[in-house]
N, C-alpha and C positions, 0 to 999 in steps of 0.2 A: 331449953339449954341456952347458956348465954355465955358470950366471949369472955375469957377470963381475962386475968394481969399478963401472965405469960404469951398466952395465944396474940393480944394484941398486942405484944412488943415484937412477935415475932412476925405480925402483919402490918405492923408501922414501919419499916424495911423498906428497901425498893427490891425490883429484882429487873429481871429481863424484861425490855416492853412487850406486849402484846404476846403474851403466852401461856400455859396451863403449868403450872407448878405442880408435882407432888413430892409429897414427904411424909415419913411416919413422925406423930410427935404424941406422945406419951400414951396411952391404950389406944391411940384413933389414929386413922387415914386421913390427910387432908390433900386438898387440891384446892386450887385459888386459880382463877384468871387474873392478867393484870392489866392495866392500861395505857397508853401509849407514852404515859410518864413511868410505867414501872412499878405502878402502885396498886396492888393486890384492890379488887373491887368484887369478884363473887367467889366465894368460900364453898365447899362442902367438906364436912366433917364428918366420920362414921368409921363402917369398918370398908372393906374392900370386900366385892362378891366374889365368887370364880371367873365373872367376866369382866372384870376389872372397875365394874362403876361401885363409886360409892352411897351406902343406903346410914341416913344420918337425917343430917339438916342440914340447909344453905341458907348462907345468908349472903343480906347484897348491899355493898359501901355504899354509901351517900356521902358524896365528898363535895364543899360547895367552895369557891376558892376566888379571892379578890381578882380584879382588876387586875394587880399587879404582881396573880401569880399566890400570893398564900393562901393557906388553908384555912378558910374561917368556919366551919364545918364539917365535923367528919365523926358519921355515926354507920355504926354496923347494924342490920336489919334483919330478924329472922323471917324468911319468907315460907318455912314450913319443911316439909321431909324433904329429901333428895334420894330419887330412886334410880 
C-alpha cells in the first residue's frame, strides 16, 4: 500500500502537538501520532477491530529539516502491518 495524493495532503497539515489523531477517511480508519511541531510522523491505516486498534499498515515520517528550521526532507515509510 502506498500513501496516496489525497492522504498526503491531508498529512501535510499540522494538527495538535503531541497527540493520537483519529478519523474515518474514505473506506479506512486512520490514526497518526504527531510531533512536538504538530506534524503527523506515525500513520496506521486499516479498518478498526471491536477493540478499537487498527489492523492495516503503519507507516513512519522521515522528516529531516535545516538549521534554520525548513523541511529538506520528508518521506513516509511503510514499516509493515499494524495489529
Amino acid at each position: 500500500m502506498k500513501i496516496g495524493e489525497e492522504l498526503q495532503k491531508l498529512l501535510s497539515k499540522s494538527y495538535e502537538p503531541l497527540t493520537l489523531i483519529e478519523m474515518p477517511f474514505k473506506r479506512y480508519d486512520l490514526a497518526f501520532k504527531t510531533d512536538d511541531a504538530g506534524r503527523p510522523i506515525l500513520l496506521f491505516i486499516g479498518k478498526k477491530d471491536e477493540k478499537g486498534q487498527i489492523k492495516g499498515e503503519r507507516f513512519a515520517r522521515r522528516l529531516q529539516t535545516g538549521p534554520d528550521g525548513a523541511i529538506i526532507k520528508d518521506h513516509w515509510e511503510n514499516k509493515g502491518p499494524a495489529s
